[in-house]
C-alpha positions as CSV (number, residue, x, y, z in Angstrom):
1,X,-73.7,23.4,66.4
2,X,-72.1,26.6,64.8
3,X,-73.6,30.1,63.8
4,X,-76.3,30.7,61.1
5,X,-74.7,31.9,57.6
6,X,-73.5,35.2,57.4
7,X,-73.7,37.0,54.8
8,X,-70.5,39.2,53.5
9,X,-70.4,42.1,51.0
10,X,-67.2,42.7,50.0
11,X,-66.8,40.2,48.6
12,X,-70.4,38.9,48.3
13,X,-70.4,35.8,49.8
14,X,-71.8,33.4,52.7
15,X,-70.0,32.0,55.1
16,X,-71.0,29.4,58.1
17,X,-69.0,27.8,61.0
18,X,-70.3,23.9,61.9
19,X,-69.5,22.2,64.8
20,X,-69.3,18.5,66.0
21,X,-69.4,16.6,68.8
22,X,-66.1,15.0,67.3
23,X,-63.9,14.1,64.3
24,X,-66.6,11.1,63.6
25,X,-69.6,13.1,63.0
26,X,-67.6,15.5,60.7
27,X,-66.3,13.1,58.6
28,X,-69.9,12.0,58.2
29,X,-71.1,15.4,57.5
30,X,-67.6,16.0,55.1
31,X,-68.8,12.5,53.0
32,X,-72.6,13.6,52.8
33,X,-71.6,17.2,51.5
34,X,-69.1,15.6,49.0
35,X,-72.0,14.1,47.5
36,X,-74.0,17.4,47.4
37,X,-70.9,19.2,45.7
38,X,-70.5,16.4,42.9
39,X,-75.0,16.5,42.4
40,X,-75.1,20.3,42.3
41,X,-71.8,20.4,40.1
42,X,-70.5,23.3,42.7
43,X,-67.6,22.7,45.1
44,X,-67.4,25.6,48.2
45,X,-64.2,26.7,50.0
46,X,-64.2,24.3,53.3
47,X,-61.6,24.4,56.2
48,X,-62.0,22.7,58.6
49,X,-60.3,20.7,62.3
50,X,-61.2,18.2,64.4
51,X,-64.3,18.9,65.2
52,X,-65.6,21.8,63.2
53,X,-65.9,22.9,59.6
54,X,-65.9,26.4,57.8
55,X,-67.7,26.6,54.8
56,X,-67.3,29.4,52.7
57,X,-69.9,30.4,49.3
58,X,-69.0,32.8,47.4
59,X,-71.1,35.4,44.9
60,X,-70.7,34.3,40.9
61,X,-67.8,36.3,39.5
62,X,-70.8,38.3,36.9
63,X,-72.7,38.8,40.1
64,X,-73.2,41.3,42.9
65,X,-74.9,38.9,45.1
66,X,-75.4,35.2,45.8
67,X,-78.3,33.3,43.8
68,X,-80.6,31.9,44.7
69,X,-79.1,28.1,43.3
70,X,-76.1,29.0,46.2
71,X,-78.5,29.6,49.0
72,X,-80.3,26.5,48.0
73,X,-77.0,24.9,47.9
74,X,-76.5,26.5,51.7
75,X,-79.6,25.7,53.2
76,X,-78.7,21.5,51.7
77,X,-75.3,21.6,53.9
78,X,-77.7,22.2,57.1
79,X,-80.6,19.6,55.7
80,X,-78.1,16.7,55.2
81,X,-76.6,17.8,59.4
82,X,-79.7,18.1,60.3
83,X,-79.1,22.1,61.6
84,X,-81.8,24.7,62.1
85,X,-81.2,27.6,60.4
86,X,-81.0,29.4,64.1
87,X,-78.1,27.6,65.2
């Protein structure tokens, strides 16, 4: 299923690597956090291949850190795939 998020210093910033079983279950997972991004008004950096997905949130540009609103955001990517945060 992919590493927990990291967190990254310079710059601040969380980063997370999901995998899928196959290009199927990520478009699924691509559709459902399309719908997040357009609710919580906040689009992160995504890359992804045929069967996994880097996700990338960065630190508010007046911030040293990530708030707490982006680690909510973070923690709704794994609730809609159903990931543990251990995974």
């Amino acid at each position: 299923m992919g590493r927990p998020w990291e967190e990254r210093s310079r710059p601040p910033r969380l980063e997370r690597r999901y995998q899928f079983p196959g290009y199927e279950a990520l478009r699924n997972f691509l559709d459902k956090a399309a719908e997040l991004s357009e609710k919580e008004g906040y689009y992160p950096d995504m890359g992804f291949g045929k069967d996994y997905l880097n996700v990338t949130i960065h630190a508010d540009d007046d911030s040293d850190g990530i708030s707490d609103a982006k680690r909510r955001f973070a923690q709704q990517l794994d609730d809609i795939g159903g990931y543990a945060e251990d995974t």
